[in-house]
Wavefront OBJ file of the C-alpha trace (Angstrom):
o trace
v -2.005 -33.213 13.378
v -2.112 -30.330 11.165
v 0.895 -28.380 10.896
v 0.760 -24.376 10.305
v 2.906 -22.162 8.035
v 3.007 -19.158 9.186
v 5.308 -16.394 7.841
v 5.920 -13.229 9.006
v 4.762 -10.097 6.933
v 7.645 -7.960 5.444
v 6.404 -5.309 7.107
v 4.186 -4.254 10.035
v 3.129 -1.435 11.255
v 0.630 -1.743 14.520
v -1.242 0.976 16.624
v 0.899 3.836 15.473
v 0.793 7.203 16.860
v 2.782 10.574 15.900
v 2.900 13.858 17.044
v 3.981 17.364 16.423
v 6.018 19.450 18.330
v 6.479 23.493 17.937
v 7.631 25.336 20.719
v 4.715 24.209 23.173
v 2.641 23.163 20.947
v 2.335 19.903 20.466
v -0.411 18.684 17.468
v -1.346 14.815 17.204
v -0.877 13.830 13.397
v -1.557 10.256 13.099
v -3.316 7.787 15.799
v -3.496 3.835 15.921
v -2.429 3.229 12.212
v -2.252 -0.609 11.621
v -1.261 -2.610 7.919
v 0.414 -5.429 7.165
v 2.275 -6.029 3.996
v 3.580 -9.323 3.171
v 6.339 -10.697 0.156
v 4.925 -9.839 -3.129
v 1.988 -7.689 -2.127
v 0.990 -4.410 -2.852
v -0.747 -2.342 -0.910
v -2.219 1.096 -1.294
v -3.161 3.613 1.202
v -5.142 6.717 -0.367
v -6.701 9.870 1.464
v -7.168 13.360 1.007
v -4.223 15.591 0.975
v -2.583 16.194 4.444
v -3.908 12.722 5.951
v -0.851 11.645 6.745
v 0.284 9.353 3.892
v 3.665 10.679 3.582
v 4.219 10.799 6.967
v 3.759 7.283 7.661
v 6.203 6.618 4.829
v 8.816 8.795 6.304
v 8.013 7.268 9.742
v 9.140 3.735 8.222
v 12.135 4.860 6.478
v 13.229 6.725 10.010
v 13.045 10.179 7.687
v 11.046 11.810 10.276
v 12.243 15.482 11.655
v 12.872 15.763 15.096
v 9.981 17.921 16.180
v 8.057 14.549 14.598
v 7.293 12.051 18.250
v 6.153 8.915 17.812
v 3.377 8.414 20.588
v 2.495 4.731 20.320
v 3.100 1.476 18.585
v 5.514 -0.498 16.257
v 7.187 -0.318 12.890
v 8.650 -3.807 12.257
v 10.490 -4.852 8.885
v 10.824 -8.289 8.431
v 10.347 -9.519 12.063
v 12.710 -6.585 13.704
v 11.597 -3.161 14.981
v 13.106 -0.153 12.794
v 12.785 1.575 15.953
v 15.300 -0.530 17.763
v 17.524 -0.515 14.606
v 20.855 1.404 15.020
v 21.293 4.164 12.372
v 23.750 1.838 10.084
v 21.150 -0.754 10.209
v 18.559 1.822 8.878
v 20.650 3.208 6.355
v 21.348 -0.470 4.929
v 17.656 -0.483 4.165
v 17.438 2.212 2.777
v 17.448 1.984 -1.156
v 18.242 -1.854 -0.489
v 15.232 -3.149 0.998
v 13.195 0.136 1.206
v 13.013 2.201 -1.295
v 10.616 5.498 -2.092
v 9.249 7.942 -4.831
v 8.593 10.883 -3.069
v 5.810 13.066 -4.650
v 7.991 15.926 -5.848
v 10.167 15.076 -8.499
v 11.734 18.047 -9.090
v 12.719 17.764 -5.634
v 13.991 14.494 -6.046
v 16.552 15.142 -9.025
v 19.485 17.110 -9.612
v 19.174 19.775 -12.466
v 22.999 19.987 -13.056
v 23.180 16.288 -13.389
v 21.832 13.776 -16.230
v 19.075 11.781 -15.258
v 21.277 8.841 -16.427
v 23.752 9.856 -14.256
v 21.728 10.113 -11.302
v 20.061 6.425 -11.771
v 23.714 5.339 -12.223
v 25.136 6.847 -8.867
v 22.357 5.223 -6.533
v 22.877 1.847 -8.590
v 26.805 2.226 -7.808
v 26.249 3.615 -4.425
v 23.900 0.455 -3.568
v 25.936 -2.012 -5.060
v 29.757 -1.237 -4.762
v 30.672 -4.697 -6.685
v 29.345 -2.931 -10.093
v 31.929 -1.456 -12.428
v 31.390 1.697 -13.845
v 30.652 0.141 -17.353
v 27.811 -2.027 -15.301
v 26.012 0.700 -13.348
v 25.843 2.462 -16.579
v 23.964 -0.462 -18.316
v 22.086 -1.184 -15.268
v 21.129 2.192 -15.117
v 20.189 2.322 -19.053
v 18.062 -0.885 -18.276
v 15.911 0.722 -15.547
v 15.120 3.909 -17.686
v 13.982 1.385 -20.596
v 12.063 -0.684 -17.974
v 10.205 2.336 -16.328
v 9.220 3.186 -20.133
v 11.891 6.693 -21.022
v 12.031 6.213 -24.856
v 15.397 5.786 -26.209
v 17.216 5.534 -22.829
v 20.794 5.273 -24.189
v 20.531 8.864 -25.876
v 17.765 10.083 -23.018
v 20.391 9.068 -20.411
v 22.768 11.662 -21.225
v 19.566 14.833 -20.978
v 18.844 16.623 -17.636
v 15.281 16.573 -15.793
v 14.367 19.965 -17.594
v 14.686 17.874 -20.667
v 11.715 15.580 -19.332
v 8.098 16.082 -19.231
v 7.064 15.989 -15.669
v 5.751 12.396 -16.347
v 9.071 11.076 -17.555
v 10.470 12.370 -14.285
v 8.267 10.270 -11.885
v 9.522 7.656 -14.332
v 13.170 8.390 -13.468
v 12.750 8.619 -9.826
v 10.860 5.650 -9.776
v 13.992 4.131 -11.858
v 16.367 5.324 -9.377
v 14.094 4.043 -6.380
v 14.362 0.502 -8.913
v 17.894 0.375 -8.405
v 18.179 -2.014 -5.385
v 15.696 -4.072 -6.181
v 14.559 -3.227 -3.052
v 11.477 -5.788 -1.445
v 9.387 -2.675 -0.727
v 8.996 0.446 -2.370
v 7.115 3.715 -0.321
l 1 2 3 4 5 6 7 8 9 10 11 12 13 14 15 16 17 18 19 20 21 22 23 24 25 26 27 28 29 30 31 32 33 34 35 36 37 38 39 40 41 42 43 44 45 46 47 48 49 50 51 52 53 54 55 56 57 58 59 60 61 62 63 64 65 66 67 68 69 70 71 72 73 74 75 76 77 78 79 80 81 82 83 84 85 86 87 88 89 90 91 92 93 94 95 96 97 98 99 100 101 102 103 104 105 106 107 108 109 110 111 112 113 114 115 116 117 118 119 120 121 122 123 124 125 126 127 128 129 130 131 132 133 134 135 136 137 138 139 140 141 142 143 144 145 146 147 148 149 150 151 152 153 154 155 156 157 158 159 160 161 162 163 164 165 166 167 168 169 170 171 172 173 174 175 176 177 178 179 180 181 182 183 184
């Protein structure tokens, strides 16, 4: 008798279906999406601009706008629908287990704060047991990890002191900080 192992993937998404909603309008964006992604893989999905990338990202972290309907299917993380998740349940995910770089950078960071300071709030704000002393070396760690040259004097500059490749790096630092099991 052969016994198998079968796992369940970190994260499924199966037949999914959005639409838009204006006024009374309403505009189909994405139809019967499907992708599994299982512990330690990576997976990439590419197409042109306005395809819907994003979206599907934002649809998994529960980010979408209102006037955003899901039509059909399922979003599961690790065996339980994020649709049936209650907001606190979401929000625990978020940074934890999910993380994301959104495209826009300068979006992402705050000019009046350092960029050291900003990778050291989301590592305190995911991880309460840190002191102050220990989000500031974690977050000193993740700038030298994500390749920022000379991270303990870089940590005190602000994103305008950055190329706009060294701020990707950051944000992808600060989505680092959980070591979250997924990153969008």
């Amino acid at each position: 008798m052969t016994v198998e192992h079968v796992t369940t993937p970190l994260l499924r998404v199966e037949n999914l279906g959005l639409r838009h909603v204006s006024g009374s309008a309403t505009t189909p964006i994405l139809s019967d999406v499907s992708f599994e992604l299982g512990r330690g893989e990576i997976l990439g999905i590419i197409g042109e601009s306005g395809a819907g990338k994003s979206t599907v990202g934002n649809a998994i972290l529960g980010l979408l706008s209102p006037e955003f309907q899901q039509t059909s299917g399922t979003i599961e993380f690790d065996g339980k629908a994020i649709d049936g998740m209650t907001a606190d349940e979401r929000e625990t995910l978020r940074g934890r287990r999910i993380s994301v770089i959104f495209q826009d950078h300068t979006a992402s960071l705050d000019p009046l704060m350092s960029v050291g300071a900003q990778v050291e709030e989301t590592c305190l704000a995911l991880d309460s047991s840190l002191s102050k002393r220990e989000a500031r070396a974690r977050a000193i760690d993740l700038l030298a990890r994500v390749g920022i040259p000379e991270p303990e004097r870089r940590y005190r500059n602000y994103p305008h002191q950055f190329s706009g490749g060294q701020r990707q790096r950051v944000v992808i630092a600060i989505a680092l900080a959980g070591s979250p099991d997924i990153i969008i």
